[in-house]
PQR file with spaces between the fields and no chain letter, atoms N, CA, C, O and H, PARSE charges and radii, in Angstrom:
ATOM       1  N    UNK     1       2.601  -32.737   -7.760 -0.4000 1.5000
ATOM       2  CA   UNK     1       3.317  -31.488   -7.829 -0.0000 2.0000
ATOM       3  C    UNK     1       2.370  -30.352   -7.438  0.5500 1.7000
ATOM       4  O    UNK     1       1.250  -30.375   -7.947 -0.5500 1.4000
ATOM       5  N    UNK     2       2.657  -29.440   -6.663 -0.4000 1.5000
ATOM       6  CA   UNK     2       2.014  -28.698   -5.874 -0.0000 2.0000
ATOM       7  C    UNK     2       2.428  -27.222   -7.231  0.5500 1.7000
ATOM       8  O    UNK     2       3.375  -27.042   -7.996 -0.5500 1.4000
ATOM       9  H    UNK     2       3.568  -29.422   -6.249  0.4000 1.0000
ATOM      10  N    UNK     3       1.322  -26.555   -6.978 -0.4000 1.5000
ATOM      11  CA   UNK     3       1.180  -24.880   -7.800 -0.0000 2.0000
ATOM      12  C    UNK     3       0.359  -24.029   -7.242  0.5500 1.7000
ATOM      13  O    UNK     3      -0.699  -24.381   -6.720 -0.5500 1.4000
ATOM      14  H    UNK     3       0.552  -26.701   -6.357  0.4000 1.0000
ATOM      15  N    UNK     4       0.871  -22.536   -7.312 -0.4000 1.5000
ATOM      16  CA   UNK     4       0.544  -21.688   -7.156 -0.0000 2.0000
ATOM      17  C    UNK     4      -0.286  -20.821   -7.720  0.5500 1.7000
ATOM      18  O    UNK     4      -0.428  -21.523   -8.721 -0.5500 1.4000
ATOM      19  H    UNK     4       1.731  -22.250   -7.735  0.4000 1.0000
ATOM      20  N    UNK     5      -0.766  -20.164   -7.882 -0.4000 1.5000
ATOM      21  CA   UNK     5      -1.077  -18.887   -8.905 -0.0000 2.0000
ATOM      22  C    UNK     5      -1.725  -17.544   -8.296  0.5500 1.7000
ATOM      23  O    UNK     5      -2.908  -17.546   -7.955 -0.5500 1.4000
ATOM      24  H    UNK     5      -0.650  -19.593   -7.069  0.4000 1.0000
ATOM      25  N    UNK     6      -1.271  -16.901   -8.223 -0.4000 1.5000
ATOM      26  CA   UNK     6      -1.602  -15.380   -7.820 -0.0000 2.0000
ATOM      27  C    UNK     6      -2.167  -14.176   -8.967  0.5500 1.7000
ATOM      28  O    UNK     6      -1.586  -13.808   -9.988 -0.5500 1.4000
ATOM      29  H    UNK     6      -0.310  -16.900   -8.500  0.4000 1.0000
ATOM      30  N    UNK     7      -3.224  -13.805   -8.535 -0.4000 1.5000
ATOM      31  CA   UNK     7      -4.142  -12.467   -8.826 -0.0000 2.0000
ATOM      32  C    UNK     7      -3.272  -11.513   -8.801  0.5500 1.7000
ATOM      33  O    UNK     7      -2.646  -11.380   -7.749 -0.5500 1.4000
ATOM      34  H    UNK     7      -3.696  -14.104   -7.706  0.4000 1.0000
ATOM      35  N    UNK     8      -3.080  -10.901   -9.550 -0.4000 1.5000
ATOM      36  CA   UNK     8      -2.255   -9.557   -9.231 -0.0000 2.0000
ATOM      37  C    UNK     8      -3.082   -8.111  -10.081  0.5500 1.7000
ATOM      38  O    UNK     8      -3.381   -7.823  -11.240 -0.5500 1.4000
ATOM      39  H    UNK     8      -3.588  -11.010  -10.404  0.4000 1.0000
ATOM      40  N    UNK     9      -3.148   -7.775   -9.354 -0.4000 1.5000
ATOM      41  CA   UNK     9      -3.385   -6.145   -9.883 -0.0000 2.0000
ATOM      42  C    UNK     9      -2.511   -4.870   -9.429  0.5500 1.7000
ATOM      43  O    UNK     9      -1.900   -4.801   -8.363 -0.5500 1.4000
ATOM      44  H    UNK     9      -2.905   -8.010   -8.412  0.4000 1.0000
ATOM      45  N    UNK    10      -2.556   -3.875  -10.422 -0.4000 1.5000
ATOM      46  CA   UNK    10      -1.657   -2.904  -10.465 -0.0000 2.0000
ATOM      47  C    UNK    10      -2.045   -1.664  -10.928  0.5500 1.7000
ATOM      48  O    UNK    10      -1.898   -1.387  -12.118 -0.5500 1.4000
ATOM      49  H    UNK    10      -3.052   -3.931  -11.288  0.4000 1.0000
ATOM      50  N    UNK    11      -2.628   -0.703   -9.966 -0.4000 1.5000
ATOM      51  CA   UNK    11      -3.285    0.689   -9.809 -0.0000 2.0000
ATOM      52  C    UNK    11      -2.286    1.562  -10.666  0.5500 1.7000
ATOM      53  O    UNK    11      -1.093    1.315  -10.487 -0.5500 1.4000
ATOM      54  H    UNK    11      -2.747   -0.927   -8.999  0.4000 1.0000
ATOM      55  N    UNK    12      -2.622    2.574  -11.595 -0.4000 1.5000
ATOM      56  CA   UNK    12      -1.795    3.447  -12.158 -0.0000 2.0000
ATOM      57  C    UNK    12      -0.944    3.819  -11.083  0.5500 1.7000
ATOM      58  O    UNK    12      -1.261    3.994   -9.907 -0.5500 1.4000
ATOM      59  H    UNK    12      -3.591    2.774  -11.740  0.4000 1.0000
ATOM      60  N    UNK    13       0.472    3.948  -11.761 -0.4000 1.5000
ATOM      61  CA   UNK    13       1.093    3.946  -10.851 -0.0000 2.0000
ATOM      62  C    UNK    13       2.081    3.625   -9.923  0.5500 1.7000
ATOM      63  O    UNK    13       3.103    4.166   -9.499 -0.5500 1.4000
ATOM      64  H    UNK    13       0.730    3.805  -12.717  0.4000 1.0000
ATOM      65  N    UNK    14       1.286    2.256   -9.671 -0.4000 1.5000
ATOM      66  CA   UNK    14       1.889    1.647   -8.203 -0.0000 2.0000
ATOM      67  C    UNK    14       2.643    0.105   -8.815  0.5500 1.7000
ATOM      68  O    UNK    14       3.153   -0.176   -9.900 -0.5500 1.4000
ATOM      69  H    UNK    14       0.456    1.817  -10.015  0.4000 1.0000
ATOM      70  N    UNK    15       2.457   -0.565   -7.737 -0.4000 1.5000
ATOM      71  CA   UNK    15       3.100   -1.426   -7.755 -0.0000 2.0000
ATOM      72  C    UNK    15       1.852   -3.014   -8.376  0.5500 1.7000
ATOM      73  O    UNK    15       0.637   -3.000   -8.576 -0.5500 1.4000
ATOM      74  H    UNK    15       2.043   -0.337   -6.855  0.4000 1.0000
ATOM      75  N    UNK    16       2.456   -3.698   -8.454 -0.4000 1.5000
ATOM      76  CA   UNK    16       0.967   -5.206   -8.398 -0.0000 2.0000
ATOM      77  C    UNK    16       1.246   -5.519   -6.956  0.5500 1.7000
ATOM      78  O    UNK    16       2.338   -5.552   -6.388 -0.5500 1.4000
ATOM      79  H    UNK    16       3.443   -3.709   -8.292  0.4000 1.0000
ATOM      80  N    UNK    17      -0.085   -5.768   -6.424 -0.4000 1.5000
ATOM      81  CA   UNK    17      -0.444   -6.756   -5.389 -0.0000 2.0000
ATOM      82  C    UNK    17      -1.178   -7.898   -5.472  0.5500 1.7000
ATOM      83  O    UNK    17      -1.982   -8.135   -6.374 -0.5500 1.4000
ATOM      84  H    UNK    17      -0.972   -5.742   -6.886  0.4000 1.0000
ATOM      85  N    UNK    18      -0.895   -8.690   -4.458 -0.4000 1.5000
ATOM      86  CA   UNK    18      -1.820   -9.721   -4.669 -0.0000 2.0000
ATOM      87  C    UNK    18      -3.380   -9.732   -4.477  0.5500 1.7000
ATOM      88  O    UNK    18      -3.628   -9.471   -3.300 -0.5500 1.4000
ATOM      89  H    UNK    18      -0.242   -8.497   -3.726  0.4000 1.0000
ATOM      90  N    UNK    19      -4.545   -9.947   -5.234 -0.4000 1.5000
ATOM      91  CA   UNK    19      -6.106   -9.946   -4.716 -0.0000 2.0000
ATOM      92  C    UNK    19      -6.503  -11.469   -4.190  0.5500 1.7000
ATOM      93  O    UNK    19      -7.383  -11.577   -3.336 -0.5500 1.4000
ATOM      94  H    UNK    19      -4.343  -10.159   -6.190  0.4000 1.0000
ATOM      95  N    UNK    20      -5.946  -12.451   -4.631 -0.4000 1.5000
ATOM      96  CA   UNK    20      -6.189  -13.951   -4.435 -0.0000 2.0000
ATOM      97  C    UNK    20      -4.830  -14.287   -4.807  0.5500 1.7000
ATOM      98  O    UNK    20      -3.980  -13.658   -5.437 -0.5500 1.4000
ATOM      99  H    UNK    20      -5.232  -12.363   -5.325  0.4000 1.0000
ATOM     100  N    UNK    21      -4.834  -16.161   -3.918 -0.4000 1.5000
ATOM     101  CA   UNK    21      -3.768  -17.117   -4.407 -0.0000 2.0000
ATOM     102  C    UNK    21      -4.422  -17.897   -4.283  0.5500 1.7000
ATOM     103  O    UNK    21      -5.046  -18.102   -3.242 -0.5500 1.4000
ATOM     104  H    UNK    21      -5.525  -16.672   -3.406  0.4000 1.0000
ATOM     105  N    UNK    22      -4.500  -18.698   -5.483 -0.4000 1.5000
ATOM     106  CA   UNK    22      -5.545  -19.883   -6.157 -0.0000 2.0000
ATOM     107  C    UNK    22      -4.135  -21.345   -5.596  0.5500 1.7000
ATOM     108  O    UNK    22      -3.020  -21.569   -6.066 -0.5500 1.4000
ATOM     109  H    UNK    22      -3.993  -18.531   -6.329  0.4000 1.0000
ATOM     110  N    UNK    23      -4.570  -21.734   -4.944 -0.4000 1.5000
ATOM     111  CA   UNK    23      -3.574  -23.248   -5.085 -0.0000 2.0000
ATOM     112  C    UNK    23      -3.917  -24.457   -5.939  0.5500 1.7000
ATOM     113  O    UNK    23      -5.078  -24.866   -5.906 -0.5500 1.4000
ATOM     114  H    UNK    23      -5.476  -21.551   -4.562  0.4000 1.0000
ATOM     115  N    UNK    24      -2.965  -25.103   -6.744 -0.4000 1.5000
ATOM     116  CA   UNK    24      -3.533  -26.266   -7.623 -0.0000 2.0000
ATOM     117  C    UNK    24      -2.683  -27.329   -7.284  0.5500 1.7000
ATOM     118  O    UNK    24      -1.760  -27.352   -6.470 -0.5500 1.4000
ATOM     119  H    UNK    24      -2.022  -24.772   -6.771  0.4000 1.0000
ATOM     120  N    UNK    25      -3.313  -28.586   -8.339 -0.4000 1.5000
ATOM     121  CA   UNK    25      -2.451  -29.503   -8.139 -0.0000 2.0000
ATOM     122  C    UNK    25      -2.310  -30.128   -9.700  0.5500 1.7000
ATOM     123  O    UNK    25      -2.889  -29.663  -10.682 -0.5500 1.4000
ATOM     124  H    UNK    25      -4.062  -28.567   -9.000  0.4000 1.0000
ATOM     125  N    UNK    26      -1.266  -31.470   -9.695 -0.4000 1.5000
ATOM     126  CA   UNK    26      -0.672  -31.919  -10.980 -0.0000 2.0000
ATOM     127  C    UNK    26      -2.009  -32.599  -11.768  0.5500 1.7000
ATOM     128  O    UNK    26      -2.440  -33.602  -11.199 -0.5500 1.4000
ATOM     129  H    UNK    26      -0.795  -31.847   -8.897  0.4000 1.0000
ATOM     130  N    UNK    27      -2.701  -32.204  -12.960 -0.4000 1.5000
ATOM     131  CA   UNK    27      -3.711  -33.357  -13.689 -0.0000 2.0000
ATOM     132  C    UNK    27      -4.838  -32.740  -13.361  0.5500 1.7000
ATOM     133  O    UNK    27      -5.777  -33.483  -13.645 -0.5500 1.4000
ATOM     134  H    UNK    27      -2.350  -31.389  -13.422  0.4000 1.0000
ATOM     135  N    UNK    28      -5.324  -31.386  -12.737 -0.4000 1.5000
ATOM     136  CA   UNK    28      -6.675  -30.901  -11.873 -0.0000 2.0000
ATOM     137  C    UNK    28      -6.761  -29.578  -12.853  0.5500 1.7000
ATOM     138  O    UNK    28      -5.771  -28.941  -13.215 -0.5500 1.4000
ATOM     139  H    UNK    28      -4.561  -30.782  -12.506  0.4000 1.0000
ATOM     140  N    UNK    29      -8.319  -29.237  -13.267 -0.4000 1.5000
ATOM     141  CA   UNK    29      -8.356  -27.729  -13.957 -0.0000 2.0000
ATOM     142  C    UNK    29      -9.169  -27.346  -12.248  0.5500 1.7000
ATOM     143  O    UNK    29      -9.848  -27.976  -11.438 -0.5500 1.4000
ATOM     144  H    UNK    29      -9.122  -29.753  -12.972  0.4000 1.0000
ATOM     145  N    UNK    30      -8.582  -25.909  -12.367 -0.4000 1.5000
ATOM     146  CA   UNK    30      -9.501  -25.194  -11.511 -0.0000 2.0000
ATOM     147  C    UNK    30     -10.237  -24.217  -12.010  0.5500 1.7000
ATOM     148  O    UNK    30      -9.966  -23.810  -13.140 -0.5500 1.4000
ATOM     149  H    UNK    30      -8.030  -25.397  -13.026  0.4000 1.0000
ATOM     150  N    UNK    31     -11.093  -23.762  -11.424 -0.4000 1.5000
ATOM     151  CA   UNK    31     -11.749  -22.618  -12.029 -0.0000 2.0000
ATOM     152  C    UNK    31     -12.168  -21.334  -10.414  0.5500 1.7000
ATOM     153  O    UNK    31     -13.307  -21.290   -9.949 -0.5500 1.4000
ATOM     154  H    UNK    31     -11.313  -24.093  -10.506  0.4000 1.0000
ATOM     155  N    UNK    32     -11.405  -20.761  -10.041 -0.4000 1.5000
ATOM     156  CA   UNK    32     -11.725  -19.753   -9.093 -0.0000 2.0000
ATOM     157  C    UNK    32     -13.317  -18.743   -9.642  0.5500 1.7000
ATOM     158  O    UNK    32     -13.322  -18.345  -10.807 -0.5500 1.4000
ATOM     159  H    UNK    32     -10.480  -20.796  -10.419  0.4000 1.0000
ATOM     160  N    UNK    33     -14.191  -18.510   -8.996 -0.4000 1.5000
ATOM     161  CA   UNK    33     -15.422  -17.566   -8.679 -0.0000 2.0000
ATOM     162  C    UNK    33     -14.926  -16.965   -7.788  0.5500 1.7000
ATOM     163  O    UNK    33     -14.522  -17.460   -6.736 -0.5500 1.4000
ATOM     164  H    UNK    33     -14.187  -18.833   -8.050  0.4000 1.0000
ATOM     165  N    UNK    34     -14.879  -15.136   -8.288 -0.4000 1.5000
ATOM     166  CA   UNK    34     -15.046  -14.298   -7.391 -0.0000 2.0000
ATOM     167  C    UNK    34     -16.257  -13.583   -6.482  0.5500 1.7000
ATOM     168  O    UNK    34     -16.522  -12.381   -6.452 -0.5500 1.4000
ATOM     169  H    UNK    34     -15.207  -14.734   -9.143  0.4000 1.0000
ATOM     170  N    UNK    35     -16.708  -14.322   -5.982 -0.4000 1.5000
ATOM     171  CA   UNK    35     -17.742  -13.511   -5.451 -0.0000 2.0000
ATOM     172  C    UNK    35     -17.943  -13.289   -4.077  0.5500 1.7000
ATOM     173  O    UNK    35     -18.132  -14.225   -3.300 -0.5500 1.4000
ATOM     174  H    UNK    35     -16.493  -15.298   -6.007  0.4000 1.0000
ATOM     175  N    UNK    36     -17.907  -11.843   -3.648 -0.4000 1.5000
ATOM     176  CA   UNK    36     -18.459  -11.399   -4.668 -0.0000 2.0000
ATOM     177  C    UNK    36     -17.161  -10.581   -5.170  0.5500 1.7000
ATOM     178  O    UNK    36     -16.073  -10.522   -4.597 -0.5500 1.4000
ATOM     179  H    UNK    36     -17.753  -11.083   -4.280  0.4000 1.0000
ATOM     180  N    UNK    37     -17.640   -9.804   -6.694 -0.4000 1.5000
ATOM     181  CA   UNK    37     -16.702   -9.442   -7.647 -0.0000 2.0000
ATOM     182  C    UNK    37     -15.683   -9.092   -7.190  0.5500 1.7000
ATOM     183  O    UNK    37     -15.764   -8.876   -5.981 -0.5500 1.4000
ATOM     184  H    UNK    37     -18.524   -9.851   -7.159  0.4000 1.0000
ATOM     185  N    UNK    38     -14.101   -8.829   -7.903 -0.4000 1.5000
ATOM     186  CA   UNK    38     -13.442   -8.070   -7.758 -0.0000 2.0000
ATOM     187  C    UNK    38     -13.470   -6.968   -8.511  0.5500 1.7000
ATOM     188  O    UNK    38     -13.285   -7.259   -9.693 -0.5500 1.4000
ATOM     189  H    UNK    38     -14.035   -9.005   -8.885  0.4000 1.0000
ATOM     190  N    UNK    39     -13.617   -5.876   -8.336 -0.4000 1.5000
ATOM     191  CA   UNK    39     -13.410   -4.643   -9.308 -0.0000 2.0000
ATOM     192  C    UNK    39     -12.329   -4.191   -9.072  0.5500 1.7000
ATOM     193  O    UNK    39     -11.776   -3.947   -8.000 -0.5500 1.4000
ATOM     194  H    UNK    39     -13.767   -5.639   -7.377  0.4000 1.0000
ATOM     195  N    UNK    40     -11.885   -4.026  -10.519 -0.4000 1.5000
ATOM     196  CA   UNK    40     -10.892   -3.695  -11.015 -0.0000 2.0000
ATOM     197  C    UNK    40     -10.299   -2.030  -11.595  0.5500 1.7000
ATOM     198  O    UNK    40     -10.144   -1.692  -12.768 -0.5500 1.4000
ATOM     199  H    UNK    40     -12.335   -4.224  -11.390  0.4000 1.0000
ATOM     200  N    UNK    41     -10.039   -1.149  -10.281 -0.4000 1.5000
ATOM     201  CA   UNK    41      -9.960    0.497  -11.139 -0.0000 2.0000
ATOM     202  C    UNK    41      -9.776    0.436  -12.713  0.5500 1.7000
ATOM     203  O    UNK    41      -9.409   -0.429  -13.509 -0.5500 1.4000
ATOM     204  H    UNK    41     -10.165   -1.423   -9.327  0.4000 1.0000
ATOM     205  N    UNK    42     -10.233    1.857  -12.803 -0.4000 1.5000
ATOM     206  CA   UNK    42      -9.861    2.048  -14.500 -0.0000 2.0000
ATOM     207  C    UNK    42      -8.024    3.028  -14.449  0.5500 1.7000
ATOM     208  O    UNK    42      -7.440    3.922  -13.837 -0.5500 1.4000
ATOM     209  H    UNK    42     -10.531    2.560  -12.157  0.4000 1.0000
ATOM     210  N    UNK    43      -7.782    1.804  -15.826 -0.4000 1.5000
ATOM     211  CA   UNK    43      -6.360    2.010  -15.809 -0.0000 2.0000
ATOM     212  C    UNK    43      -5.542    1.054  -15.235  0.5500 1.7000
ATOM     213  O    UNK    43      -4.318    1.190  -15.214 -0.5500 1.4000
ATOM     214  H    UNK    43      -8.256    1.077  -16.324  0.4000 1.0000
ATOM     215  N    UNK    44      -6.298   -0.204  -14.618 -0.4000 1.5000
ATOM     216  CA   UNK    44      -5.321   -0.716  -13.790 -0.0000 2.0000
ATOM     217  C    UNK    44      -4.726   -1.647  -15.060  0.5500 1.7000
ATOM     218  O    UNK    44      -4.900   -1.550  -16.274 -0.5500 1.4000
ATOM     219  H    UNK    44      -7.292   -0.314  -14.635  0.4000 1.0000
ATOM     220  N    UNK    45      -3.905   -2.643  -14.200 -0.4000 1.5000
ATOM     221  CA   UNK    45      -3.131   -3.526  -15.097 -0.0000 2.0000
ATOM     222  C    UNK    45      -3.192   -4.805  -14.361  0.5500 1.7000
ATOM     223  O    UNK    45      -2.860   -4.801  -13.175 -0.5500 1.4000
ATOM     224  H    UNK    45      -3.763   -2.721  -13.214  0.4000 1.0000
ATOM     225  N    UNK    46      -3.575   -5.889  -14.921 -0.4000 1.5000
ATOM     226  CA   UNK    46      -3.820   -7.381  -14.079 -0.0000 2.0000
ATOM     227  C    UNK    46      -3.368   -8.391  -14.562  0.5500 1.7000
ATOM     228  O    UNK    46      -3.704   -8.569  -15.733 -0.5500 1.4000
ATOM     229  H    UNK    46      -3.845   -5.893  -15.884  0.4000 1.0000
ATOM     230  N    UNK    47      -2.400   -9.523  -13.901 -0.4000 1.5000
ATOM     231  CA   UNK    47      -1.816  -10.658  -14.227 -0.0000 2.0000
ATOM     232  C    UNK    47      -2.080  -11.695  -13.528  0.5500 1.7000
ATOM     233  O    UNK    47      -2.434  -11.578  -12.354 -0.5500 1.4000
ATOM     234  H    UNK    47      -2.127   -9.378  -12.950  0.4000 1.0000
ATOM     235  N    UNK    48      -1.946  -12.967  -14.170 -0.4000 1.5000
ATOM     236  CA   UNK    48      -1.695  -14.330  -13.456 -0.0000 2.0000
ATOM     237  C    UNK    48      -0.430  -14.793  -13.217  0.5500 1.7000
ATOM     238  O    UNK    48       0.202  -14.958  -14.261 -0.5500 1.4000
ATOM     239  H    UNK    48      -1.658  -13.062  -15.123  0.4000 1.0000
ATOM     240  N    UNK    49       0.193  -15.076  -12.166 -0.4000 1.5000
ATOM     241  CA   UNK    49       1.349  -15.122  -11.677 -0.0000 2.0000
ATOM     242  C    UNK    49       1.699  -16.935  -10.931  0.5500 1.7000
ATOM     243  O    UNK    49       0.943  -17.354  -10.054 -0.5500 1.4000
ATOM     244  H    UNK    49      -0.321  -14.942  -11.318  0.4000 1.0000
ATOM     245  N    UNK    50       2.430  -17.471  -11.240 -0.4000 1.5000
ATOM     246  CA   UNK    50       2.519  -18.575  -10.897 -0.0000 2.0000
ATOM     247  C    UNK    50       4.067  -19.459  -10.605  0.5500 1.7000
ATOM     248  O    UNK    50       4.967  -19.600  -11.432 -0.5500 1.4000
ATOM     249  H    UNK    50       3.044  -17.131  -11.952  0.4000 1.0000
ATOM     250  N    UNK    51       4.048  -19.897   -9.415 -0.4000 1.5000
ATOM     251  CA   UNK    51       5.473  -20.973   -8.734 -0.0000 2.0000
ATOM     252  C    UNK    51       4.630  -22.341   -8.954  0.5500 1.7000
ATOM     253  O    UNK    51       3.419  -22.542   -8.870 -0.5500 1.4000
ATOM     254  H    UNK    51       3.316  -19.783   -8.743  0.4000 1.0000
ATOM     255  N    UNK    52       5.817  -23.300   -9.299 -0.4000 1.5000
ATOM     256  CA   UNK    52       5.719  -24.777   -9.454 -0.0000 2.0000
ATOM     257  C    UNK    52       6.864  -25.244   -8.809  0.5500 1.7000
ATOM     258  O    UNK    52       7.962  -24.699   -8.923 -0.5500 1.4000
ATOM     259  H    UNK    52       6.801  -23.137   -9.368  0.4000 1.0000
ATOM     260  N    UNK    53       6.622  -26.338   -8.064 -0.4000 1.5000
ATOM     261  CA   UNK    53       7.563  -26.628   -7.204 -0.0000 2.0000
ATOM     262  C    UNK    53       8.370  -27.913   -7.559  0.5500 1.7000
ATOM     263  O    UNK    53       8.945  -28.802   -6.931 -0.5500 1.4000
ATOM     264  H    UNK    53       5.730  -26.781   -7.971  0.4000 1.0000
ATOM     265  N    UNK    54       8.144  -27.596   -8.843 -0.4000 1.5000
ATOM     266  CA   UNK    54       9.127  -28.753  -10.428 -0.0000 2.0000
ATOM     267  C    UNK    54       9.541  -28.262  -11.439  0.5500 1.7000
ATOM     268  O    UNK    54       9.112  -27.142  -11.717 -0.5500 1.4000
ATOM     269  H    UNK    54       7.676  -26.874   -9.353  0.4000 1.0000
ATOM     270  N    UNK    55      10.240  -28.727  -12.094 -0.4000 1.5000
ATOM     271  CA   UNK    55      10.558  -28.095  -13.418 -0.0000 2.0000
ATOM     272  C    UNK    55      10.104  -28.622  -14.749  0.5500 1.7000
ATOM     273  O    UNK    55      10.380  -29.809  -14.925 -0.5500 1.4000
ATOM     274  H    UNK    55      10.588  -29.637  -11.868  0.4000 1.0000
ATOM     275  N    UNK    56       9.697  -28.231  -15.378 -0.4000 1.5000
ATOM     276  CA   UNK    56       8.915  -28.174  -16.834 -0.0000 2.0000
ATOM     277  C    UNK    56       7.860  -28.368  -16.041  0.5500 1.7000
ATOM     278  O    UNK    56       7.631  -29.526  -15.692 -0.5500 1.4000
ATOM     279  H    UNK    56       9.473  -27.267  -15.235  0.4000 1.0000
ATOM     280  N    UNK    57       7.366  -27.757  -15.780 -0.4000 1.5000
ATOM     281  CA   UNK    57       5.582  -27.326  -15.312 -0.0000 2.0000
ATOM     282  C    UNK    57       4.615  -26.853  -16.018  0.5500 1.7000
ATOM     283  O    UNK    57       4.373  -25.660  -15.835 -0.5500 1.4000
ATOM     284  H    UNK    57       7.552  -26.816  -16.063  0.4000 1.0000
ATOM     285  N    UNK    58       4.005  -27.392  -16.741 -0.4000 1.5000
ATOM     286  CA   UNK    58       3.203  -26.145  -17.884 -0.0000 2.0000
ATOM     287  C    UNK    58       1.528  -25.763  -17.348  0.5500 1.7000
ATOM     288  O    UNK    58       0.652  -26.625  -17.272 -0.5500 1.4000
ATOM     289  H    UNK    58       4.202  -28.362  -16.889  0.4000 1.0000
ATOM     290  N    UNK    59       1.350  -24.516  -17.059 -0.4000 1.5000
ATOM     291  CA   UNK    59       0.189  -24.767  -17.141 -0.0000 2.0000
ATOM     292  C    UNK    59      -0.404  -22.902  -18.009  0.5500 1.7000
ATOM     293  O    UNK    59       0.184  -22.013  -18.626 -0.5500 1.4000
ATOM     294  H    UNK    59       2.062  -23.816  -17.121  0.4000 1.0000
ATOM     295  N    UNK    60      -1.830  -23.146  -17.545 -0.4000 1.5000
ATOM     296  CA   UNK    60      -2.289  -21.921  -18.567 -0.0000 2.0000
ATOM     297  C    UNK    60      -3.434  -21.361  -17.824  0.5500 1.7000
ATOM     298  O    UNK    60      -4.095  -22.100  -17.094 -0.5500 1.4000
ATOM     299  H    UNK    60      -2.307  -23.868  -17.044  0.4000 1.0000
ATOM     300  N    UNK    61      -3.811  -19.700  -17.996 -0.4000 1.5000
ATOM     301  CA   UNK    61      -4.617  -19.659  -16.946 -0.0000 2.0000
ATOM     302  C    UNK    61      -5.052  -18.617  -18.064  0.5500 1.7000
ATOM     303  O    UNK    61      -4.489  -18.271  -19.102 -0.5500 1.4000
ATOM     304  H    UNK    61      -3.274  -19.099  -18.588  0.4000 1.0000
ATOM     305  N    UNK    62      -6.732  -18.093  -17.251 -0.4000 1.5000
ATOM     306  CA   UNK    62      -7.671  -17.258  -18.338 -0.0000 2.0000
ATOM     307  C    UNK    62      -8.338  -16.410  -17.089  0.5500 1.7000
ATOM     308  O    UNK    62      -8.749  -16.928  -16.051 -0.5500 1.4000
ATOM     309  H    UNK    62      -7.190  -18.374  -16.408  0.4000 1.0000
ATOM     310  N    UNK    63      -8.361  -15.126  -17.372 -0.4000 1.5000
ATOM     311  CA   UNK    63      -9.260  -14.078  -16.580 -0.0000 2.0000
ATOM     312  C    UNK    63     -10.462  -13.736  -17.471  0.5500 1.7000
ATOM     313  O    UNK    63     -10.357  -13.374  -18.643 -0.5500 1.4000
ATOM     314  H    UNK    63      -8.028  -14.705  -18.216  0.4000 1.0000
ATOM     315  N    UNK    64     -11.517  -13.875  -16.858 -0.4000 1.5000
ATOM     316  CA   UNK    64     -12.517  -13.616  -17.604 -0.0000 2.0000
ATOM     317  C    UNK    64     -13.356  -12.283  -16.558  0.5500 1.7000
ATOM     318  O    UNK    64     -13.097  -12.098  -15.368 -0.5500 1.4000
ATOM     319  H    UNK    64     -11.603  -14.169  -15.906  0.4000 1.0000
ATOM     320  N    UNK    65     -14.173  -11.645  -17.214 -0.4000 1.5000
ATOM     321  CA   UNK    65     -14.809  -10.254  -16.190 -0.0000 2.0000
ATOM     322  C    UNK    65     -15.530   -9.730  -17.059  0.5500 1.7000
ATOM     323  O    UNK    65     -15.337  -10.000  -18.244 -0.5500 1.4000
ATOM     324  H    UNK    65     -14.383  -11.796  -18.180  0.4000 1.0000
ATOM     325  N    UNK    66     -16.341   -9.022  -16.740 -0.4000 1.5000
ATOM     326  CA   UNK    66     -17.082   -8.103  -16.744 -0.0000 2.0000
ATOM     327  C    UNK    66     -16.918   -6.351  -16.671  0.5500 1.7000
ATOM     328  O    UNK    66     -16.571   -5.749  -15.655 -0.5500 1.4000
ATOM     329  H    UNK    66     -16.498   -8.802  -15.777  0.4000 1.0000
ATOM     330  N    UNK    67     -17.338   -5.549  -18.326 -0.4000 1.5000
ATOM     331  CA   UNK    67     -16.961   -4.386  -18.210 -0.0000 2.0000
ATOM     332  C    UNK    67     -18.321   -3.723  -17.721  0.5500 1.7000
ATOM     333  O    UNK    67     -19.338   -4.109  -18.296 -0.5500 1.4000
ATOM     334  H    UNK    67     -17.620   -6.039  -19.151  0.4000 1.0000
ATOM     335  N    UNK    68     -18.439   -2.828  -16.786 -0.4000 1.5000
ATOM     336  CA   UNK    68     -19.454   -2.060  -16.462 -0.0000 2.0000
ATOM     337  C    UNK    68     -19.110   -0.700  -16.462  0.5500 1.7000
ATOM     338  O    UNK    68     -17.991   -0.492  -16.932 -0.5500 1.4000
ATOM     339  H    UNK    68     -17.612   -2.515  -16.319  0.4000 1.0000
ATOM     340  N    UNK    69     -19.741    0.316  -16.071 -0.4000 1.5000
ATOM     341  CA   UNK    69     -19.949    1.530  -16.237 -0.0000 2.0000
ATOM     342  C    UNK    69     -20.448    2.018  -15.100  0.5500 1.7000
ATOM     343  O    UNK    69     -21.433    1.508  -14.564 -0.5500 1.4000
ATOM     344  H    UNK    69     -20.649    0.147  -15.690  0.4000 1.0000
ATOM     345  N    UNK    70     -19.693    3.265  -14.518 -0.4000 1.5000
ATOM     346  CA   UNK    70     -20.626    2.934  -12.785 -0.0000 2.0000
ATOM     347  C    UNK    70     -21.483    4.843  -13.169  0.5500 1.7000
ATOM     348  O    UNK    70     -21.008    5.940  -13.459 -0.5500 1.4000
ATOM     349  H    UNK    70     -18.894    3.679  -14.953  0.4000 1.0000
ATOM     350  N    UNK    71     -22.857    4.320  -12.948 -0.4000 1.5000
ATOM     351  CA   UNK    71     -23.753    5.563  -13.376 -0.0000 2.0000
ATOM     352  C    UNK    71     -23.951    6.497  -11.921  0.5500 1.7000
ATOM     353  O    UNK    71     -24.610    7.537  -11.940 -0.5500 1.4000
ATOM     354  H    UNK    71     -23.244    3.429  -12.712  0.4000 1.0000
């Protein structure tokens, strides 16, 4: 069974777009590296977004990042 999952971010404001589409498959963990980073404006809003091309599909996804401070 083939899957999707899409990066989405969403600038005050606007709309979400896509930053990445991670493709998976049935029984496989992935783990996407951005590098280099994506930065993320302040204020934005960010999701994991995902099509399965079956039904009862379960899967689970985790954003992990880094807060910085730009001096």
């Amino acid at each position: 069974m083939n899957k999707e999952v899409a990066f989405q971010v969403r600038e005050k404001g606007k709309v979400f777009r896509e930053v990445d589409v991670i493709g998976a498959s049935a029984g496989a963990n992935r783990m996407q590296q951005f590098k280099p980073y994506v930065i993320i404006p302040c204020n934005a809003d960010i999701r994991l977004s995902a099509i399965a091309d079956g039904a009862n599909t379960d899967m689970s996804g985790t954003i992990r990042g880094y807060l910085a401070s730009v001096i």
